[in-house]
C-alpha positions in Angstrom: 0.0 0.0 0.0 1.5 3.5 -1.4 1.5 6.1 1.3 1.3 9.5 0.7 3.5 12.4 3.0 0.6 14.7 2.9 -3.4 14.5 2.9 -6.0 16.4 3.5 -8.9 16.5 6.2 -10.8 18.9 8.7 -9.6 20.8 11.2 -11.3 21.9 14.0 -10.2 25.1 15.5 -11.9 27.2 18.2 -11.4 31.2 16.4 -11.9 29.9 12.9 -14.4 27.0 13.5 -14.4 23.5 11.0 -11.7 24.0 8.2 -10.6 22.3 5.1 -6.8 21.6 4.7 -4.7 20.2 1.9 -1.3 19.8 3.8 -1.7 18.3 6.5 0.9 15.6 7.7 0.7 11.7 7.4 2.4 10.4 10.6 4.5 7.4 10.1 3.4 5.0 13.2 6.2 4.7 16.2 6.7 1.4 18.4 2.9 0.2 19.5 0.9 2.4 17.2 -0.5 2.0 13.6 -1.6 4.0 10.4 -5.2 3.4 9.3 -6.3 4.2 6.4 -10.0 5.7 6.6 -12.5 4.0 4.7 -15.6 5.7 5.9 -16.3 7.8 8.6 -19.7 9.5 10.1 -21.5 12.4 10.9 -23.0 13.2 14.1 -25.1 15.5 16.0 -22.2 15.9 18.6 -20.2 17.7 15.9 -22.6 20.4 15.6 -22.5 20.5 19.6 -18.5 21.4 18.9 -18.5 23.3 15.8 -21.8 25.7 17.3 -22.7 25.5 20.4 -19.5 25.7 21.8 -19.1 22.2 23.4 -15.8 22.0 24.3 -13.0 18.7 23.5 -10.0 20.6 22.6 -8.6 22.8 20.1 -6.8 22.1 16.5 -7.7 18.6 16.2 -9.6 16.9 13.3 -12.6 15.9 13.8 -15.0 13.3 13.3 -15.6 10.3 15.6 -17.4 7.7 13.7 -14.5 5.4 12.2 -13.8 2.5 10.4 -10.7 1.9 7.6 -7.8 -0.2 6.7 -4.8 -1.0 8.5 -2.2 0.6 6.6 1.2 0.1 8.5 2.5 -0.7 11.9 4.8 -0.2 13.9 7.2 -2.3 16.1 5.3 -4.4 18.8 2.1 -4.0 17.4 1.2 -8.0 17.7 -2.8 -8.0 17.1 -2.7 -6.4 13.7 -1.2 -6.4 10.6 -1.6 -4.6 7.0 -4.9 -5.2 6.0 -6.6 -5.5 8.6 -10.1 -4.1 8.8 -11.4 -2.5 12.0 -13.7 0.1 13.6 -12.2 2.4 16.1 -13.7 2.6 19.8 -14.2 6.8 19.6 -13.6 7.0 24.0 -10.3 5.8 23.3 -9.3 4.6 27.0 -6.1 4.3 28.6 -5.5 0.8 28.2 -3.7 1.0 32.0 -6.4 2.6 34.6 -8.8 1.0 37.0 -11.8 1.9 34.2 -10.1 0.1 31.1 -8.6 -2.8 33.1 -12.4 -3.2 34.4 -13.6 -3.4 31.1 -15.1 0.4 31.5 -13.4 1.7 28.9 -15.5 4.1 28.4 -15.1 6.4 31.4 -11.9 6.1 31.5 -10.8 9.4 33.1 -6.9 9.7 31.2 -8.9 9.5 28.0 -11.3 12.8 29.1 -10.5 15.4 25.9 -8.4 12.7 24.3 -11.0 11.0 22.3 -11.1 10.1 18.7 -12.5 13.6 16.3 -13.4 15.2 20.2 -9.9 16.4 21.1 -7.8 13.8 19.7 -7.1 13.4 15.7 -10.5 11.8 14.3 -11.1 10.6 10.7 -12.3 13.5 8.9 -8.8 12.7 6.9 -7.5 10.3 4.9 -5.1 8.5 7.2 -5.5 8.5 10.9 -2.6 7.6 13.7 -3.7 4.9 16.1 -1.7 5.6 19.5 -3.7 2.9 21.2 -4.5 0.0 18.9 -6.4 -1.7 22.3 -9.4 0.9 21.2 -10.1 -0.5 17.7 -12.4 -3.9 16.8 -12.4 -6.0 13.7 -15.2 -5.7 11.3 -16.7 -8.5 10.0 -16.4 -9.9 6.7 -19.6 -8.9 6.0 -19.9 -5.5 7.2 -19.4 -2.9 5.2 -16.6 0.4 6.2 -19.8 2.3 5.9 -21.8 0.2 7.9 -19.4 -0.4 10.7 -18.2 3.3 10.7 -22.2 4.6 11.7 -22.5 1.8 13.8 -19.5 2.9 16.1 -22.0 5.6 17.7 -24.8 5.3 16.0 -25.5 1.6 17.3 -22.9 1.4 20.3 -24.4 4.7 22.1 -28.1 2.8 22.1 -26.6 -0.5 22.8 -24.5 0.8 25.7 -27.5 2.4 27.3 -30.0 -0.3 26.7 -27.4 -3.1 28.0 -26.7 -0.7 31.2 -30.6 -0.5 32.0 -30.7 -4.2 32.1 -33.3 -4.6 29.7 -34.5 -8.1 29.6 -37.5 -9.8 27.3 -39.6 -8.7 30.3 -39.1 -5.0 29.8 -41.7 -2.6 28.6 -39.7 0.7 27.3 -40.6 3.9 26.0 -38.2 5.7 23.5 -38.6 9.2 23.0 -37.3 9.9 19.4 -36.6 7.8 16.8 -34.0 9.6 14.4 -30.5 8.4 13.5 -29.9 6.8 17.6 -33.2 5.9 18.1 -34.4 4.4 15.1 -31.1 2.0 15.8 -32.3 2.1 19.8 -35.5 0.1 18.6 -33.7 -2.6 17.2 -31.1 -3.0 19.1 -34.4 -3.1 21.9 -36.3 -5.8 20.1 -32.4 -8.2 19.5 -33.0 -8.0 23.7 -36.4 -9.4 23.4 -37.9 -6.0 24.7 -42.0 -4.5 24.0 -40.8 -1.2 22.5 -43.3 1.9 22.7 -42.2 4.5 20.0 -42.9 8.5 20.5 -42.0 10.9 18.2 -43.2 14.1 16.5 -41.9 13.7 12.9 -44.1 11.2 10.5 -41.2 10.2 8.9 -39.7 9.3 12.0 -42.6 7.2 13.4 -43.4 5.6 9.4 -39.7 4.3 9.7 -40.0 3.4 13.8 -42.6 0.4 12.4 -40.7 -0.6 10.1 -38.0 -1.0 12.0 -40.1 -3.5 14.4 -41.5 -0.8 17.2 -44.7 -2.6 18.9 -46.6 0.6 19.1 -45.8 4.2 17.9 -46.9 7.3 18.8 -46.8 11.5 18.3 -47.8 11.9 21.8 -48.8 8.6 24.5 -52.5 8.1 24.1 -55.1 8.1 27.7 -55.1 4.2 27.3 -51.3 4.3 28.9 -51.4 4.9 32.1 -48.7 6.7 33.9 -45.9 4.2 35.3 -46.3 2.1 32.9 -42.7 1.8 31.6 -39.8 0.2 33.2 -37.4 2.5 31.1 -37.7 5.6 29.4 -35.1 6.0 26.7 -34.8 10.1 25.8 -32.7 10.4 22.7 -34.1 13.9 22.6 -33.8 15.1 26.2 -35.4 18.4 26.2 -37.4 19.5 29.6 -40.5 18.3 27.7 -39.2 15.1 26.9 -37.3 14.4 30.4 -40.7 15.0 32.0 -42.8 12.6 29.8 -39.9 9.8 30.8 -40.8 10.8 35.0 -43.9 10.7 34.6 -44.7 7.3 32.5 -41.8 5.3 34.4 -42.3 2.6 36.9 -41.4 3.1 40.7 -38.0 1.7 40.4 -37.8 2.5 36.8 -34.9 3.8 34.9 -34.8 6.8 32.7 -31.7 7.7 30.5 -31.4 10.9 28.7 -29.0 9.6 26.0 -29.9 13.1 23.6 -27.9 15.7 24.0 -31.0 18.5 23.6 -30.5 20.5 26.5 -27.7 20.9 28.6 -29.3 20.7 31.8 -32.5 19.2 33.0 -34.7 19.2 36.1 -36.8 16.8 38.3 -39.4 16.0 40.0 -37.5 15.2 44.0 -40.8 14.5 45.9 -41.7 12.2 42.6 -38.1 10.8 42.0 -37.7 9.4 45.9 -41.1 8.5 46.5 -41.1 6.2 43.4 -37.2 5.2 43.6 -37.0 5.5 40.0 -33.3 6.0 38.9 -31.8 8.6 36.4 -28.2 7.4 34.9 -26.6 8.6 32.5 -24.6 6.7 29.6 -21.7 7.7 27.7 -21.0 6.0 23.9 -19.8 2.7 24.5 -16.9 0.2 25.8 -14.3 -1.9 23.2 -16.2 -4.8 24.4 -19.9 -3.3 23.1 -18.7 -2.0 19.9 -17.7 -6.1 19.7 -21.0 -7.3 20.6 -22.1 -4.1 17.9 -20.6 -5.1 14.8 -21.7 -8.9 15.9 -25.4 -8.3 15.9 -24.9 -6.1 12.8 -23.0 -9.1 11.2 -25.9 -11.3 12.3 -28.5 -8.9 10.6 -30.3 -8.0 14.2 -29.6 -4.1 13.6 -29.6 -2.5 10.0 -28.6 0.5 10.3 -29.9 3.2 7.6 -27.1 4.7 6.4 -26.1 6.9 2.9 -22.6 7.7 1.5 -20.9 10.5 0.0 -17.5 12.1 -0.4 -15.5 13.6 2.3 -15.0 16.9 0.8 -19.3 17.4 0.6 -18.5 17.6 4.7 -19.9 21.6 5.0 -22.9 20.8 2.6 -24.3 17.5 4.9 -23.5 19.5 8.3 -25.9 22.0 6.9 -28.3 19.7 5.8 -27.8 18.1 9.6 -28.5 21.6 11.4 -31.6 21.6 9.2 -33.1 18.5 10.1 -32.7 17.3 6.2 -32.1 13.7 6.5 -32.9 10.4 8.5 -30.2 8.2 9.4 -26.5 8.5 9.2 -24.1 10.0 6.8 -20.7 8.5 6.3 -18.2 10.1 4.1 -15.6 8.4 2.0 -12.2 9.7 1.8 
């Protein structure tokens, strides 16, 4: 595999916002790292949090966090991987070394905070990509595609991780609140757990594509036949005030609700309600190495299908606009 000295990709900064450059550097991997080669990688609603609203993971990075490519060289020591290789790459890119990673909580891992990939740390919005920490990628499946496996390191992992964390079991009734690009993946990764799945959303589209993807009922707002706690978890990939208090109010006493949406950046709660009830709130961050395994598994196996579209890297600006307007359903990965 040729490799070039130069590439181009998107740089983050904080004065100038999301740029296109032509000369940046392809690093040559050291002892314990490798090069991959980006085959496809996604856009997310995060970005926009970065780019607009002034979330902050750093300064003069690339960006974008949903990755999967080639292995294009390694370094010395590297034993798992060789040339060729394809994988997806675990975006909290954990330590490897603390209590969190060696406790297969990757994910929170706390030396990783500002260092993860495309939020802080080089992403694949480029056409080669430095792995430091080649512990944080997992193999794709034959049968995956790059542009599968690339929406389905967020995309799928962010709904898996939550649902998995609230213990949902074939006995579970849940509610989801939104069905877009997370939830519309939420629902089936819901039903590969055996779950009844209750669907609300504004959009038509949204709800249309919610049965087809196998919700059990769907909704634009929960009818008087539901009573309230009727749900033993309440799934907001919105998480707006609005939405937060529909998930209080329709959980069961000792329910869980998870405000996986980034929609507000604070919410409030009911106390009285909250102990009274002892339903639990917990939050849920992406995903660990070992989910985005069991991921790109069920996707393998055909139990998630995620709806996803393609399109050059360098059509980046056009599709975040389209994003900030609400243009599309499902994922976008571009192709480098």
């Amino acid at each position: 595999m040729s490799i070039p000295s130069s590439q181009y990709g998107f740089v983050f900064n904080k004065q100038s916002g999301l740029k296109l450059r032509n000369d940046l550097p392809v690093h040559k991997p050291k002892a314990g790292q490798l090069l991959l080669k980006v085959d496809a990688v996604g856009l997310c609603h995060s970005d926009l949090h970065v780019i607009y609203e002034g979330l902050d993971c750093g300064d003069n990075y690339v960006m974008g966090h949903e990755i999967a490519g080639t292995v294009a060289a390694v370094g010395d020591d590297v034993i798992n991987y060789k040339v060729g290789d394809r994988v997806a790459c675990v975006g909290p890119n954990g330590c490897g070394g603390c209590k969190y990673c060696r406790g297969a909580i990757d994910n929170v891992c706390k030396n990783a905070f500002g260092d993860w990939f495309g939020l802080g740390y080089d992403g694949g919005y480029q056409q080669y990509l430095l792995v430091t920490r080649p512990r944080n990628l997992s193999r794709i499946p034959d049968n995956v595609s790059a542009d599968v496996a690339a929406a389905s390191t967020d995309a799928v992992l962010t709904p898996y991780h939550a649902i998995k964390m609230a213990q949902v079991s074939p006995t579970s009734n849940i509610l989801l609140i939104g069905a877009g690009g997370l939830g519309g993946n939420a629902i089936q990764v819901a039903k590969a757990f055996g779950a009844k799945v209750t669907v609300l959303d504004k959009k038509k589209e949204a709800r249309d594509q919610a049965k087809k993807l196998g919700a059990d009922a769907v909704y634009e707002t929960l009818p008087e036949s539901i009573s309230p706690g009727s749900f033993s978890a309440c799934f907001d990939f919105v998480s707006v005030q609005a939405t937060f208090d529909v998930c209080q109010k329709y959980v069961e006493p000792k329910g869980v609700i998870m405000p996986v949406g980034l929609g507000a950046p604070n919410l409030s709660f009911n106390l009285g309600d909250l102990a009274l009830r002892e339903i639990r709130i917990l939050g849920s961050f992406w995903g660990t190495t070992n989910d985005l395994d069991d991921v790109l598994k069920l996707v393998s196996e055909g139990k998630v299908k995620p709806v996803v579209r393609s399109a050059k890297l360098k059509e980046l600006p056009e599709y975040i606009e389209k994003l900030r307007n609400n243009a599309y359903e499902g994922r976008v990965v571009f192709n480098p």
